[in-house]
N, C-alpha and C positions, 0 to 999 in steps of 0.2 A: 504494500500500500504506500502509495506515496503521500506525502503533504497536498492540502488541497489548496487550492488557487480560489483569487476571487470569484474566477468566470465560469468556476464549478459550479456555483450556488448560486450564481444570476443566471446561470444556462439552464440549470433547474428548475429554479422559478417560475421562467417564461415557459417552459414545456408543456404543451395541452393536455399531456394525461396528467402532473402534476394538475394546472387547476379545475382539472371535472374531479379529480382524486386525490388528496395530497398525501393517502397512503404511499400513494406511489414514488414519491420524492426521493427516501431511503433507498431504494433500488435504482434506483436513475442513480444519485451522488455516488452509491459507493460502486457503479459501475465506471463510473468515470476515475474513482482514484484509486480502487483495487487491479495491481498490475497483474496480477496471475493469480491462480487457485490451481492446486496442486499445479498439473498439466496443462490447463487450461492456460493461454497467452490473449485470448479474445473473449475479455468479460462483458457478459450484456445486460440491459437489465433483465432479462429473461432468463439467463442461465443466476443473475442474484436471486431472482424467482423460484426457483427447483431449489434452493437451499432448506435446510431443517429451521425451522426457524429460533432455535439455538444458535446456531450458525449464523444466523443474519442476525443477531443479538450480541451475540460477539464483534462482528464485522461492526459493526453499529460504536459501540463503545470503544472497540479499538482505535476508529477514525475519530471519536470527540475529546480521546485521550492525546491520540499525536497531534491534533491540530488546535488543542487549548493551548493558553499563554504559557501556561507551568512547562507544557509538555511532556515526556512520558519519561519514566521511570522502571525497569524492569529487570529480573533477576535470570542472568542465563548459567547455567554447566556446562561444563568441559565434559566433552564427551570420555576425555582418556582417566582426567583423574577423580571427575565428579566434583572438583571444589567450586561453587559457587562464587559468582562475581555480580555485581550492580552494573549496568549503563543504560545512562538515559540521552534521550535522544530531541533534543532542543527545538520548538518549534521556532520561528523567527519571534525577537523581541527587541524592541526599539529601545536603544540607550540612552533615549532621555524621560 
């Protein structure tokens, strides 16, 4: 998943299933900043569609986590030794 852009969420917006439905909005944005799923390299809203929606629940929070001001914070393992490490991954924030 990439960081999202302004013209994510104004692209969203204006989009006519967006306003007859605004369920629909979720699956539009995170098709647009979701780069891959497993295999998959061509996300649409339609294949965010067929997700568990577990899955689009996760997907969901994980994009309001990387693209809040704080931005994200998270705990990965070494696959060899198993010891835990922290990094987080900074969304843009203005120095003044």
């Amino acid at each position: 998943m990439r960081l999202a852009q302004g013209i994510d969420e104004v692209v969203v917006c204006g989009d006519p299933q967006v306003q007859d439905n605004v369920a629909y909005a979720p699956l539009l944005l995170l098709s647009r900043v979701v780069v891959a799923l497993g295999d998959l390299v061509v996300i649409t809203p339609q294949v965010m569609g067929q997700l568990f929606a577990i899955d689009l629940a996760y997907l969901e929070d994980l994009y309001l986590r990387l693209n809040s001001p704080g931005g994200l914070t998270t705990t990965f393992f070494c696959p060899h030794c198993q010891n835990g490490f922290q990094a987080r991954f900074q969304s843009f924030q203005s120095d003044t």
